[in-house]
N, C-alpha and C positions, 0 to 999 in steps of 0.2 A: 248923520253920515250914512252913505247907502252900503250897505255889505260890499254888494259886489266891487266898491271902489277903492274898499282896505288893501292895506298893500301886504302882502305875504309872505313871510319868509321862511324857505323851504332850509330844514334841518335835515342833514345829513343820517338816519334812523342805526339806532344803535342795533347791528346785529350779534348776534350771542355767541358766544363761541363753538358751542353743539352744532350751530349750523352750517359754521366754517367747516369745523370736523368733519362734517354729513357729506358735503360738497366734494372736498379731497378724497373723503371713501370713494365716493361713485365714481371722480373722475378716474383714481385707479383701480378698483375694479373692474375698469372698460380695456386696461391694457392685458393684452393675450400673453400668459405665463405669469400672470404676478397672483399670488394670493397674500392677502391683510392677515397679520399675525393675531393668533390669540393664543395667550396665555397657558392657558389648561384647558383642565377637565371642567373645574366649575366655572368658566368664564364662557367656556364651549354652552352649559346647561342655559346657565344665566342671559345667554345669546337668544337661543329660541325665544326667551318670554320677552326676549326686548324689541322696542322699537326700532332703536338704531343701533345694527348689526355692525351699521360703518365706522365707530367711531373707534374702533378697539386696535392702539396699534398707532394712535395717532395723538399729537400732541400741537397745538395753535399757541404762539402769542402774538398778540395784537396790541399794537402804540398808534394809539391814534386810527389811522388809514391806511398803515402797513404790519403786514402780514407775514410770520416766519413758524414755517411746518417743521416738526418731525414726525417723520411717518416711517412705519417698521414694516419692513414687507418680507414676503419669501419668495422665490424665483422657481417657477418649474425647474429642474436638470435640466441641460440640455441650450436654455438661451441665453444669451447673451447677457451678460450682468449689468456691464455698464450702457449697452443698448436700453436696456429697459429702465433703467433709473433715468436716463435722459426722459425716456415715450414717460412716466409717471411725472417727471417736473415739468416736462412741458404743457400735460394734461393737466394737471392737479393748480399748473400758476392761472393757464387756460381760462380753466372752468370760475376759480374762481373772483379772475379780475374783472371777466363776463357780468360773472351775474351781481357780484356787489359794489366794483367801483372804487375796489381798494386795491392798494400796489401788494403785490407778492414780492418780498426782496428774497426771501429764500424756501426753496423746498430739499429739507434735510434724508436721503433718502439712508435708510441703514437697513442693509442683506443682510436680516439673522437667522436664515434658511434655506436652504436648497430643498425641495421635494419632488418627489416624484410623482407623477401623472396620478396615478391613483391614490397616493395621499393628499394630492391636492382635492382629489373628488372626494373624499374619507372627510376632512378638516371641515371644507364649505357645508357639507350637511351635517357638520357635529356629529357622526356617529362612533361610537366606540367600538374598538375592531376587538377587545379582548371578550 
């Protein structure tokens, strides 16, 4: 029998949760006023030496082919709360129905922060202001 005439069957490729994770970071880090929550001081440390800075703040479960987020965010002062939780579910189902081909039934969004402009600039570089 000639290879080229076996017949094929394309499997659907298990992707891993970290990357779901990865995907949701990025799309919300694109929206203007949100910053990814982290934890403390050693999760701030522990961040530099990581690869993936996006995953912190976020939680995927996946059944099969669909997809349901929680992602913890903080909101500059100043915008709109529930404007921006739409602009991150919108992104975050977006990006990831795009690139993998799975349904998004939910993106969980939880405000556990207000910050201000310059502690959002303080947080993103992990620097310690004491």
């Amino acid at each position: 029998m000639n290879d080229e005439n076996k017949e094929f069957e394309f499997i659907n490729p298990k992707i891993a949760d970290e990357v779901i994770i990865t995907m949701a970071g990025i799309a919300t880090s694109t929206i203007k006023g949100v910053t990814l929550v982290r934890s403390g001081v050693a999760e701030g440390i522990s961040s530099i030496f990581s690869r993936n800075s996006y995953s912190k703040g976020i939680k995927v479960e996946v059944n099969e082919n669909t997809v349901v987020l929680d992602i913890n965010i903080s909101v500059e002062y100043g915008n709109n709360i529930n404007a921006i939780a739409r602009e991150v579910q919108v992104a975050v189902k977006k990006e990831i129905e795009n690139m993998t081909d799975m349904d998004v039934a939910a993106v969980n969004i939880n405000i556990i922060n207000i910050t201000l402009e310059k502690q959002a600039e303080i947080s993103e570089l992990n620097i310690d202001t004491n």
